[in-house]
BADO-407778 format. One line per field, with one value per residue (C-alpha): x, y, z negated; residue number from 1; residue in three letters. Coordinates in steps of 0.001 Angstrom, whole numbers. Each point is the difference from the previous one (the first is absolute). Layout:
<nodes>
x <- [X, ...]
y <- [Y, ...]
z <- [Z, ...]
resi <- [NUM, ...]
resn <- [ALA, ...]
</nodes>
This chain:
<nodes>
x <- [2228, 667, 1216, -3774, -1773, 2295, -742, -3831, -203, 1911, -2320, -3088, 1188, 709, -3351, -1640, 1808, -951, -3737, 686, 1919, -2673, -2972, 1583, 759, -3667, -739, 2519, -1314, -3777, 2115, 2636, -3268, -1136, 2856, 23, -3384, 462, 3096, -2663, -2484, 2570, 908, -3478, -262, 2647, -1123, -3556, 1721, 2515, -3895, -1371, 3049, -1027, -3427, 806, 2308, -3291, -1643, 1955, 493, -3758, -238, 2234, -824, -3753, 739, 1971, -2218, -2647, 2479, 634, -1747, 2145, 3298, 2832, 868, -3137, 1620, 2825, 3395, 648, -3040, 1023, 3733, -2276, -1751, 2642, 1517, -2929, 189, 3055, -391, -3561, 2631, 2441, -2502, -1666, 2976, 1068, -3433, 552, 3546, -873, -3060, 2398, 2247, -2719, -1900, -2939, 809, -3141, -1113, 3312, -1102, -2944, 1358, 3294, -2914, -2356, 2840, 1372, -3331, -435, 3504, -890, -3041, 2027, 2563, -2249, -2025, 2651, 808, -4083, -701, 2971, -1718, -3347, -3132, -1770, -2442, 3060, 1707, -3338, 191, 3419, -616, -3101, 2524, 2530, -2941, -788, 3523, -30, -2848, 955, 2826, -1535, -2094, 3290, 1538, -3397, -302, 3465, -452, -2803, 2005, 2952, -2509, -1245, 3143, 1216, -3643, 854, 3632, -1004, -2299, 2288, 2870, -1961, -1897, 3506, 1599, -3095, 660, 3492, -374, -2639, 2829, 2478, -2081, -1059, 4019, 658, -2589, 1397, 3592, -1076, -1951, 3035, 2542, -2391, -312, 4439, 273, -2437, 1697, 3235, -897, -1542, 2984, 2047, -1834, -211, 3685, 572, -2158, 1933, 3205, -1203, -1165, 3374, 1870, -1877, 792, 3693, 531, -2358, 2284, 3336, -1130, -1355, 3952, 1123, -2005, 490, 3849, 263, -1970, 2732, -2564, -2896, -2427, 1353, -1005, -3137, -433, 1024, -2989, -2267, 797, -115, -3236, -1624, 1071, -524, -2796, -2429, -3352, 1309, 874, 3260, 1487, 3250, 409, 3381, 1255, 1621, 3746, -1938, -1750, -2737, -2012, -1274, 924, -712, 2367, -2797, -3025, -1251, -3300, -805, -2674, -1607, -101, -3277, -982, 3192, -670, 2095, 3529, 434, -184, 1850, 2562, 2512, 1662, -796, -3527, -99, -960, 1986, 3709, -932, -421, 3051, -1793, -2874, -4062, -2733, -3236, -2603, -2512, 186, -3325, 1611, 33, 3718, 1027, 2298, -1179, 1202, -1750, -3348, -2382, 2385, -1825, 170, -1862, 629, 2820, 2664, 3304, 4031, 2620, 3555, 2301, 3377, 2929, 2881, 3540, -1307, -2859, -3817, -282, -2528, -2906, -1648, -3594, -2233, -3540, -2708, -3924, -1855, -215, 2680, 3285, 3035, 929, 3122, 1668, -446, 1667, 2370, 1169, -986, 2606, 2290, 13, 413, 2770, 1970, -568, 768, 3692, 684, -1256, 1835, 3189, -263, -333, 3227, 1608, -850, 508, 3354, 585, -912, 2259, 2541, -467, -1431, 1451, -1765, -113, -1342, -1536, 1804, 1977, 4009, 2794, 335, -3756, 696, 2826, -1554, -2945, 2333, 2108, -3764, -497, 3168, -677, -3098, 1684, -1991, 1314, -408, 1090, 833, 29, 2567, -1475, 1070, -1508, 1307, 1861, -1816, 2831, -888, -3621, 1109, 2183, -2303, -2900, 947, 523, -4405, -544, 2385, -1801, -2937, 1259, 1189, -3243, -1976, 2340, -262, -3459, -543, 2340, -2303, -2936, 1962, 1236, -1302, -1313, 3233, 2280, 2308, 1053, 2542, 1858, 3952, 1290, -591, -1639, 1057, -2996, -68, -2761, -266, -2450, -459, -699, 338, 2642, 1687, -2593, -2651, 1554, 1105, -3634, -581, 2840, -1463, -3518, 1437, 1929, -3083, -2168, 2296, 188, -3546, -583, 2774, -2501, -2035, 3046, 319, 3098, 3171, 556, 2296, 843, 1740, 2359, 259, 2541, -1868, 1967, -1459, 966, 1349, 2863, 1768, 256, -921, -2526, 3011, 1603, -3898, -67, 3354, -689, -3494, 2264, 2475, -3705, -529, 3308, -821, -3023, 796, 3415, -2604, -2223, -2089, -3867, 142, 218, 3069, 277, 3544, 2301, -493, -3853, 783, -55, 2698, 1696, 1364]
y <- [1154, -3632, 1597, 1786, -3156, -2188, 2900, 141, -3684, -326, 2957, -2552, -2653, 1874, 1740, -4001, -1389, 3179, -635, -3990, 265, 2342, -2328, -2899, 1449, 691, -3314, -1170, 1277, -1554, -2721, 373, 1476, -3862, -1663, 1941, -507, -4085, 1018, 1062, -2566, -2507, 2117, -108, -3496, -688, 2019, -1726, -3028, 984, 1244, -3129, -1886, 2029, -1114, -3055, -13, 1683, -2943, -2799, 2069, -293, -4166, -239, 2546, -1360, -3373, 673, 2793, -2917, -1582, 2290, -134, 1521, 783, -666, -3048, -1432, 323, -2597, 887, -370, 2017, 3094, -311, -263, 3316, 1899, -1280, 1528, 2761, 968, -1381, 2615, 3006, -479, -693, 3293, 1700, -1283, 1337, 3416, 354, -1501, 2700, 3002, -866, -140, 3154, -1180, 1704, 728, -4143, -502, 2398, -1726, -4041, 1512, 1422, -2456, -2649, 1969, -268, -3195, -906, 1890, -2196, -2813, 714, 1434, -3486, -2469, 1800, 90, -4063, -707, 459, 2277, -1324, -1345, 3184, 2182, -2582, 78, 3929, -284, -2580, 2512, 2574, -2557, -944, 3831, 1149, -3247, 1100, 3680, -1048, -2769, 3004, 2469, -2573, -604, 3687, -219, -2846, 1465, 3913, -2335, -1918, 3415, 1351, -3032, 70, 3588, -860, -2565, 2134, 2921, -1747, -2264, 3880, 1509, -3533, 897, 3319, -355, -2745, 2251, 3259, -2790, -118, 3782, 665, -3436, 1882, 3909, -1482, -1676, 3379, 2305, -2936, 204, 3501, 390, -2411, 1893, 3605, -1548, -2183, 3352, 2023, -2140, -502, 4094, 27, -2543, 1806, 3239, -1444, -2120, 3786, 1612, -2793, 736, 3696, -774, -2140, 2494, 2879, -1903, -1488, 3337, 1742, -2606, 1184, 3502, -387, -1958, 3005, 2721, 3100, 1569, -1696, -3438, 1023, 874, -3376, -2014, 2391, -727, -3923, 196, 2003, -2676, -2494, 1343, 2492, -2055, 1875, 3459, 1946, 2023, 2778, 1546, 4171, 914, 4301, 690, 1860, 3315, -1588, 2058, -2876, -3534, -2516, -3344, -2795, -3005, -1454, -3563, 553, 2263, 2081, -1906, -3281, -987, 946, 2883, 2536, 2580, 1571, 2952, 3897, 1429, 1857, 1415, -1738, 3138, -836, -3932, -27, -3001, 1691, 3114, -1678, -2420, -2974, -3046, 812, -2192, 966, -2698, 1959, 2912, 1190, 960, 3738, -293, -2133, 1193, 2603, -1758, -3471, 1948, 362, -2543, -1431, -3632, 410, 136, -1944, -948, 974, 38, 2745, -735, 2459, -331, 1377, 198, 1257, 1290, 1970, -1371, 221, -2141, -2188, -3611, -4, -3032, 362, -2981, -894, 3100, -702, -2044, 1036, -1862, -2341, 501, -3395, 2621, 3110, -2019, -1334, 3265, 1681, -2370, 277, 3757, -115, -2840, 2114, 3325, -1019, -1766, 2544, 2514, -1930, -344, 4048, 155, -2279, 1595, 3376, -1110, -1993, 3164, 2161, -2079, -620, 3528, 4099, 1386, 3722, -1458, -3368, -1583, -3204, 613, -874, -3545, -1053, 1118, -2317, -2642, 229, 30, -3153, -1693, 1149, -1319, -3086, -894, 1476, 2861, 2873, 3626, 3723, 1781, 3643, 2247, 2954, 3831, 3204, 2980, 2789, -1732, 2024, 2939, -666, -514, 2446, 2661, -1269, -1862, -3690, -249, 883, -2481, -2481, 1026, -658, -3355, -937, 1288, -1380, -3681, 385, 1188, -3298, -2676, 2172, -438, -3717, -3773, -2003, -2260, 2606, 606, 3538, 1115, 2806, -928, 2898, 3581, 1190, -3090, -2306, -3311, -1643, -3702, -744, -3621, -1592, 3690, 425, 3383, 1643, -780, 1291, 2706, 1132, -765, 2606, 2435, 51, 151, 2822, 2002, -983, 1484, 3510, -153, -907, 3174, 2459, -34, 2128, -1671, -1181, 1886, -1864, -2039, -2430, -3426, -1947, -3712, -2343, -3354, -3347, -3387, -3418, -1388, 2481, -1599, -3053, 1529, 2586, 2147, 206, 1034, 2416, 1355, 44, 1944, 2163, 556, 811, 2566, 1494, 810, 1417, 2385, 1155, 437, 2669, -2107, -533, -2948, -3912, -1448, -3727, -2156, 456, -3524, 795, 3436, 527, 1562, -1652, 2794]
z <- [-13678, -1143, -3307, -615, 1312, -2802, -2461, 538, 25, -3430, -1072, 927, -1666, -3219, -309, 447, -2326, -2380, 634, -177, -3272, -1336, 773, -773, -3670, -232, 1278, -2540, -3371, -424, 273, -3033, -1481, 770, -1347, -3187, -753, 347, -2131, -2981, 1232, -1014, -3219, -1065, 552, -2251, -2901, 159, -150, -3286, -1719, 883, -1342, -2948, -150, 709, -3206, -1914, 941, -624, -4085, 87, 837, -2433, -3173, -202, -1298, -1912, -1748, -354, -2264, -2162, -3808, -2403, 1288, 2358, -971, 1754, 2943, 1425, 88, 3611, 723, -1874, 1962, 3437, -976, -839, 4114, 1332, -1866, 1477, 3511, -134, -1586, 3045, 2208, -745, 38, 3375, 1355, -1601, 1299, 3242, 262, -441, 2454, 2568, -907, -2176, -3108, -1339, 528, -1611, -3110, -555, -398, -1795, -2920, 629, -1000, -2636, -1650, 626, -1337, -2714, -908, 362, -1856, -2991, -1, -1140, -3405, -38, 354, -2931, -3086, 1026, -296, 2301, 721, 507, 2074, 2368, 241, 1244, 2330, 1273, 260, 2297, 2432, 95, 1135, 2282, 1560, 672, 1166, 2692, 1031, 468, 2063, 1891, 384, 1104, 2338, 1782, 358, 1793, 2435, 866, 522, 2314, 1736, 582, 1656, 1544, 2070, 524, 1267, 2476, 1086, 278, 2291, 1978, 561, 622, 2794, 1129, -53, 1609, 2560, 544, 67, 2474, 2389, -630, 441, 3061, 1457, -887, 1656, 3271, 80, -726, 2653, 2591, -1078, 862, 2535, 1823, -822, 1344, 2965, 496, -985, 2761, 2652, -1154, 680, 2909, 1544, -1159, 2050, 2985, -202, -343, 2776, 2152, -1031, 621, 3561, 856, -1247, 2254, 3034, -674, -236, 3326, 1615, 1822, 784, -1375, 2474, -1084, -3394, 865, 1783, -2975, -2762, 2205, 148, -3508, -164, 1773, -1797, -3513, 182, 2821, -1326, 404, 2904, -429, 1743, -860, 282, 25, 131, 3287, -454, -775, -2677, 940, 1880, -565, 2959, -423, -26, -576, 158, -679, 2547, 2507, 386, 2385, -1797, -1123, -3657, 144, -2810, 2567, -1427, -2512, 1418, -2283, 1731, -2411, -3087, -1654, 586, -974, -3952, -268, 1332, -1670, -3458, 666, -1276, 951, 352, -14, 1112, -309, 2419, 2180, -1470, -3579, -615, -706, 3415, 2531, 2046, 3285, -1101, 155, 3659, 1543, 3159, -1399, -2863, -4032, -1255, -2982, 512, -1691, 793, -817, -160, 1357, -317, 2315, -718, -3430, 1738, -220, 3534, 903, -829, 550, 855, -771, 339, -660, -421, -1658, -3658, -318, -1190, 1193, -2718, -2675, 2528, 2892, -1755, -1047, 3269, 1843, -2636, 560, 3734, -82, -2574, 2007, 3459, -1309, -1554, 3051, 2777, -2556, 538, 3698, 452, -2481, 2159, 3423, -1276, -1148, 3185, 2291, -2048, 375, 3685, 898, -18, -2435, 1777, 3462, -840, 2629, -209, -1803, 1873, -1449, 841, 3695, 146, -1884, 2457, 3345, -1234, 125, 3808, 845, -1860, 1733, 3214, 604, 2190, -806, 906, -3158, 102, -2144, -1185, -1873, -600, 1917, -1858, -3345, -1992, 1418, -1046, -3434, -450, 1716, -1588, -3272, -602, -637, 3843, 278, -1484, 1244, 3218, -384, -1426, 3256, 2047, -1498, 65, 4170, 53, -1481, 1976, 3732, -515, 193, -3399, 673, 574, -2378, -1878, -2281, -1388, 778, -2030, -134, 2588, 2123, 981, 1741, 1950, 936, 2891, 196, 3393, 1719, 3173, -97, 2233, -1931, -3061, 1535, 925, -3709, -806, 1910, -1243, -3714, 615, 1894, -3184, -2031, 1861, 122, -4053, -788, 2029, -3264, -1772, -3334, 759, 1511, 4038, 734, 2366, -219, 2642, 623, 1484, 1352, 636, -92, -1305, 3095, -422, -2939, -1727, -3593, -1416, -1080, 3504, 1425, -2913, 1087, 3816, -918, -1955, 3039, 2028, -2180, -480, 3628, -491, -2580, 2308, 2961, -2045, -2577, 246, 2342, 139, 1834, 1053, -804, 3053, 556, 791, 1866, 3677, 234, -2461, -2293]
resi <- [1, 2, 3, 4, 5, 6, 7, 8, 9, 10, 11, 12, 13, 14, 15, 16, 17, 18, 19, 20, 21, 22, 23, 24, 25, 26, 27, 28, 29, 30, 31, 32, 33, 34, 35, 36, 37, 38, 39, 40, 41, 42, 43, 44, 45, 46, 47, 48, 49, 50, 51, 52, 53, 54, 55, 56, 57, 58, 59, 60, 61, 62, 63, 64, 65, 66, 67, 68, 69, 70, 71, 72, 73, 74, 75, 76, 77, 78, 79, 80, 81, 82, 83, 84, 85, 86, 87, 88, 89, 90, 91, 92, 93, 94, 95, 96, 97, 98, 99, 100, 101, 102, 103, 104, 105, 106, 107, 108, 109, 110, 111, 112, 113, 114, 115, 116, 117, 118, 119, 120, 121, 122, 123, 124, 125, 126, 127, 128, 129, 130, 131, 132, 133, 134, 135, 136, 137, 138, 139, 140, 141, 142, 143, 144, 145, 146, 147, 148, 149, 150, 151, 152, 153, 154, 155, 156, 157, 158, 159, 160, 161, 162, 163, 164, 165, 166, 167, 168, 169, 170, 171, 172, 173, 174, 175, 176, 177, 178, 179, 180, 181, 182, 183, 184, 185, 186, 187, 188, 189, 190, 191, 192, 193, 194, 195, 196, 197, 198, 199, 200, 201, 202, 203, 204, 205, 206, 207, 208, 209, 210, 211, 212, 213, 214, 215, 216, 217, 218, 219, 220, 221, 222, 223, 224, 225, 226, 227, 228, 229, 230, 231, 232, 233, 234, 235, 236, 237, 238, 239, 240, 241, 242, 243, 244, 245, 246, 247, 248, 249, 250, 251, 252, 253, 254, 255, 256, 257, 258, 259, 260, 261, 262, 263, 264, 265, 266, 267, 268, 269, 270, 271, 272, 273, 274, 275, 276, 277, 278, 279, 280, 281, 282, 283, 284, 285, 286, 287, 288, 289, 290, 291, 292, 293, 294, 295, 296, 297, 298, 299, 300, 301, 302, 303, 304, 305, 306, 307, 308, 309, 310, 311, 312, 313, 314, 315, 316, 317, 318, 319, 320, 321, 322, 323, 324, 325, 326, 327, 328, 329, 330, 331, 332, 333, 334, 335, 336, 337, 338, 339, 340, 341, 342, 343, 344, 345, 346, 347, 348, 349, 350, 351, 352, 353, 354, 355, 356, 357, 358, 359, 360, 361, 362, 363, 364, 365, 366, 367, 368, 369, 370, 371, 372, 373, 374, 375, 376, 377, 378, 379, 380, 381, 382, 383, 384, 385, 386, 387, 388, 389, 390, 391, 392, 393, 394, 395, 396, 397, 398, 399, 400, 401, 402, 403, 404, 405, 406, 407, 408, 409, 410, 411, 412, 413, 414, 415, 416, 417, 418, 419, 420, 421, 422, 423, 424, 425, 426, 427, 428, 429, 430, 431, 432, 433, 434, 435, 436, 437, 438, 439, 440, 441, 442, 443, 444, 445, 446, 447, 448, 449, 450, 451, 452, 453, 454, 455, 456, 457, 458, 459, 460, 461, 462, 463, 464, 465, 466, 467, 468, 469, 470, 471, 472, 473, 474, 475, 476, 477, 478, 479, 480, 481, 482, 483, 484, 485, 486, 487, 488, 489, 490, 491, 492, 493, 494, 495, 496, 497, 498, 499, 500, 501, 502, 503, 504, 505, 506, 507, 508, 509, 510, 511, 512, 513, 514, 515, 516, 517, 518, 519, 520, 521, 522, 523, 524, 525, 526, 527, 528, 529, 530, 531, 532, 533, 534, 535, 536, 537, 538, 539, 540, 541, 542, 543, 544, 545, 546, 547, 548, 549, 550, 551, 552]
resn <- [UNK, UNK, UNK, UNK, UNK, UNK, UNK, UNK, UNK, UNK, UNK, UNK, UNK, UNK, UNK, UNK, UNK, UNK, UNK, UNK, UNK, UNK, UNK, UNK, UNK, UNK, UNK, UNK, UNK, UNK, UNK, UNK, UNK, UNK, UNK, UNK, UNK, UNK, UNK, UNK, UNK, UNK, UNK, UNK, UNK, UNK, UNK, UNK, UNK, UNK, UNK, UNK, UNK, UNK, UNK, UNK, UNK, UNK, UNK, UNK, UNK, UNK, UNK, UNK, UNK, UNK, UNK, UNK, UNK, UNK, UNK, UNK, UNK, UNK, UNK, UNK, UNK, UNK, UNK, UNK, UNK, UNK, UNK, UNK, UNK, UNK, UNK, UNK, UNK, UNK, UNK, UNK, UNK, UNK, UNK, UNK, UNK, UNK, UNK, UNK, UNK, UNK, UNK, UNK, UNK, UNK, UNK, UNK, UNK, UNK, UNK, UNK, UNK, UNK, UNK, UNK, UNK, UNK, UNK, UNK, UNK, UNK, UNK, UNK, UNK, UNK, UNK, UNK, UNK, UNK, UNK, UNK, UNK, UNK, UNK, UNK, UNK, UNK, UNK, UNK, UNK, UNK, UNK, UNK, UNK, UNK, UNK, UNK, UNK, UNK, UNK, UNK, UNK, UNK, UNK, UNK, UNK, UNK, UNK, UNK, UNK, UNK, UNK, UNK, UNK, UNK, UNK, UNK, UNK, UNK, UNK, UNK, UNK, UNK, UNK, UNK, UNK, UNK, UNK, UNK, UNK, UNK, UNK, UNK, UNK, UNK, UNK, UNK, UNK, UNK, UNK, UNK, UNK, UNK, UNK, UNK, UNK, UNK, UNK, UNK, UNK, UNK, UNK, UNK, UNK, UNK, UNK, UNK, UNK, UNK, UNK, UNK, UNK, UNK, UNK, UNK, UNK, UNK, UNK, UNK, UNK, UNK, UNK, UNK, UNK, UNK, UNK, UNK, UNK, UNK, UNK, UNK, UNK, UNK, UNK, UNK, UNK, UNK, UNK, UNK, UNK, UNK, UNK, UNK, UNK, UNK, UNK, UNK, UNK, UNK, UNK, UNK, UNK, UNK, UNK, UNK, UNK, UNK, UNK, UNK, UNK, UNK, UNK, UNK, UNK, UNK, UNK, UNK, UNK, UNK, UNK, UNK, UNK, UNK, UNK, UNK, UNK, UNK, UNK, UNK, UNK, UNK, UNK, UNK, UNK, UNK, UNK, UNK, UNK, UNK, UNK, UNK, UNK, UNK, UNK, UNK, UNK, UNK, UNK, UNK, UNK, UNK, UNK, UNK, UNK, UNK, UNK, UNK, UNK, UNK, UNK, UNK, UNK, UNK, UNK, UNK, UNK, UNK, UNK, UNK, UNK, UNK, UNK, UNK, UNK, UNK, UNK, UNK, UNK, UNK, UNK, UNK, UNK, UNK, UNK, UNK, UNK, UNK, UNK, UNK, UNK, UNK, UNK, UNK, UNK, UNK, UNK, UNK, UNK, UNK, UNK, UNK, UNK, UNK, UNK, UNK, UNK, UNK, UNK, UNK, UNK, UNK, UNK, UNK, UNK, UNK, UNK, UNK, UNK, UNK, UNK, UNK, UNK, UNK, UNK, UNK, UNK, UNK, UNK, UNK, UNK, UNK, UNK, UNK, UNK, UNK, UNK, UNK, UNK, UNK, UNK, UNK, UNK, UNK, UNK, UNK, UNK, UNK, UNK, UNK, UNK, UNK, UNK, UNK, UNK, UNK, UNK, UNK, UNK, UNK, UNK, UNK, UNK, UNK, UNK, UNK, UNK, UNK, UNK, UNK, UNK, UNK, UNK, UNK, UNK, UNK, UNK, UNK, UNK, UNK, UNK, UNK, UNK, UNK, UNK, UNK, UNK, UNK, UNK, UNK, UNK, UNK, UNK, UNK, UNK, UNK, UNK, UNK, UNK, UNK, UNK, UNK, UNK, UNK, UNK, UNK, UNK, UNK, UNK, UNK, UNK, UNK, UNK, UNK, UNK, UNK, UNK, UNK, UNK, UNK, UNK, UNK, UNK, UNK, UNK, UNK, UNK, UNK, UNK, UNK, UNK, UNK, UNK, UNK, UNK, UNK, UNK, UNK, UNK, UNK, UNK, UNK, UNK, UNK, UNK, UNK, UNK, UNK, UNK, UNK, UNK, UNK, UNK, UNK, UNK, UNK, UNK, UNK, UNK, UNK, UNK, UNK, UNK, UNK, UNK, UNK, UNK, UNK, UNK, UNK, UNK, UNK, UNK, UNK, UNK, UNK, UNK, UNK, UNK, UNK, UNK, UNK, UNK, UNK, UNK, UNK, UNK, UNK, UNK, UNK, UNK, UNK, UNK, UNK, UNK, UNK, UNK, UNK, UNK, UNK, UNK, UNK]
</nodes>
């Protein structure tokens, strides 16, 4: 679980910093856009500056040409020396200077501007350079018409460069204003993204913060059902018998399931019938939607199907037949089906308001409960069934010769006095061999069962060996038991009158604690009794010699 929360949390964090990387690249260009356009801004600044260097060198040719075409008369020599040498300087500080510009207009894109001052000084050049052969030795009418044609190129080429001048402050005008509308509108995208950022870190933080908190709760609830399911193993496995059990579901019941009223409907050894085990209220109790009437587990929907129902109301079309009509009115209601030993074998029944179904926290505990109970209850009939085999016959259901014993050493522990009586089937080979080792049975079984019939809830049976029986009377003098002897072996001519089984009749020898010191020396004084009484014809009880009148 911690591994999908750290997953899903990664997973959050990735897709913001997706969006945030993605907005902030938006956010990002208008202003490189920005930057690049105060790159040409400042590009176009510097080309108007080389054209006006130019013009600037135009001018200062023009201060300096007109005087000096006022001197002139005839020819060259009019003119001084040092201001033919200055001429020819500005001549070539206006050449480089124009180049400069052209060169310095290519590199920044303005090729066209640069086109027009690289022909515009060619021509002028041109004019200049076709004017000095002109002045030496032309007259003075030529000389004007060349001087005509120098202002002329000098004045296209002033309005090139104006031309020019005015395309560049355009151009930087035009910059200017895009890069200051594209830093707007990236602060302005800044911002936008600051605020998006800001949403999508709120809304990661309340998605996590919420899946935490349900991942939390989840956890916090899967806690609670753990410890509820381990204190209620340790309950269960302190209980010894089915009715402790039942004690400890119901504890539970009531502790995890308050709202709903729960019954428990468990089959009976035929499996034919429901009996139940539980119930959180009583019918009487104020409010008491009443128990289930279903009577069979072949009948319950729930143990027939092997598995949990819900049924919000009793009015659906598809409820439970038995939730219908009940005398306390509509209601909601949860069958779990258990199983015991492997076998669905019963069911818990919680019923609450009408409308209402019992809530996933109340299947879930109800399941629990049921699943806990079951495995234990099923390990408590294992264990008694084992435990009775172990201690019982298995042809009469009476106690073996070693629980007998085990039982006796008790009484004499707690120093309890009792007749025992030594028991044995007349002429029981006869019977078998007459009538085949199934009568024989048969009549073992019938007599162990006119036994339990004819004695005390305390007394104590068992099947010694063969057809050798034993009975313990606790607290009984030899008369008493003696009486008891008697009426056992009337019941048992009376329950042969039906015919099922061949008669027979059985002998005992009756002795009593007082005449030995050990259970084995009773045994064998009973055994002595009875010697007697199968010697003297059979079919009769005779007392120790120590109890007999005459002593015998």
């Amino acid at each position: 679980m911690r591994l999908r929360a750290r997953r899903r949390v990664w997973g959050y964090g990735a897709i913001a910093l997706l969006v945030v990387t993605v907005f902030a690249s938006l956010s990002v260009r208008p202003l490189i856009v920005g930057r690049s356009e105060v790159r040409q801004d400042h590009n176009d600044d510097l080309a108007l500056r080389q054209v006006l260097d130019y013009r600037a060198t135009l001018a200062d040719w023009q201060v300096f040409i007109e005087p000096q075409f006022g001197k002139l008369r005839t020819t060259l020599a009019d003119i001084a020396p040092a201001d033919i040498g200055k001429g020819a300087q500005l001549t070539e500080v206006q050449s480089a200077e124009a180049q400069r510009a052209v060169n310095i207009l290519k590199t920044m894109g303005f090729g066209d501007i640069a086109r027009d001052i690289a022909n515009a000084n060619a021509v002028f050049s041109k004019s200049l350079s076709n004017l000095a052969p002109l002045i030496a030795g032309r007259p003075l009418v030529e000389i004007a018409a060349g001087i005509a044609a120098e202002r002329a190129m000098f004045t296209q080429a002033r309005a090139v460069t104006a031309t020019a001048a005015a395309k560049l402050k355009q151009a930087i005008d035009h910059h200017s204003q895009q890069s200051i509308r594209n830093l707007e509108n990236g602060r302005t995208t800044v911002m936008v993204v600051n605020a998006i950022a800001a949403v999508i870190v709120a809304l990661g933080t309340v998605l996590v913060g919420r899946g935490a908190r349900r991942r939390e709760y989840a956890e916090r609830l899967d806690s609670q059902r753990r410890e509820f399911e381990e204190t209620l193993q340790q309950a269960l496995d302190m209980s010894k018998t089915e009715p402790d059990a039942y004690r400890v579901m119901s504890e539970a019941l009531h502790e995890s399931v308050p709202g709903l009223q729960v019954e428990m409907l468990v089959a009976d050894s035929s499996r034919a019938h429901f009996q139940q085990t539980l119930a959180t209220s009583s019918p009487t109790d104020a409010g008491s939607r009443s128990g289930c009437g279903v009577v069979s587990p072949l009948d319950c929907p729930a143990t027939v199907r092997g598995r949990t129902l819900v049924f919000p109301t009793s009015r659906a079309l598809n409820a439970c037949p038995y939730l219908k009509a009940r005398p306390s009115g509509d209601l909601s209601a949860t069958c779990v089906a258990i199983s015991i030993t492997g076998k669905t074998s019963g069911v818990v029944h919680a019923t609450g308001p009408d409308g209402v179904a019992p809530s996933e926290h109340d299947v879930t505990y109800l399941e629990i409960t049921a699943r806990r109970a079951s495995d234990r209850i099923a390990m408590l009939r294992a264990f008694e069934k084992s435990e009775a085999q172990a201690r019982t016959d298995p042809l009469t259901g009476l106690w073996n010769r070693r629980s007998l014993e085990n039982r006796v050493r008790d009484l004499q522990r707690e120093g309890t006095p009792y007749s025992l009586a030594y028991g044995d089937l007349d002429h029981f080979k006869v019977l078998n061999d007459t009538h085949g080792h199934e009568a024989g049975d048969q009549a073992l079984r019938l007599f162990a069962r006119v036994l339990r019939d004819s004695i005390r809830p305390t007394d104590i049976t068992a099947r010694y060996g063969g057809e050798e029986f034993v009975i313990v009377l606790p607290e009984c003098d030899v008369e008493t038991a003696t009486k008891v002897l008697e009426r056992l072996r009337e019941r048992l001519a009376l329950t042969l009158g039906t015919g099922r089984v061949p008669a027979f009749t059985v002998s005992f020898g009756l002795a009593s604690s007082i005449d030995a010191d050990t259970f084995d020396e009773v045994v064998a004084v009973a055994d002595q009794a009875l010697l007697t009484a199968k010697t003297a014809g059979r079919n009769r009880t005779v007392l120790a010699a120590s109890h007999s009148p005459s002593g015998v």
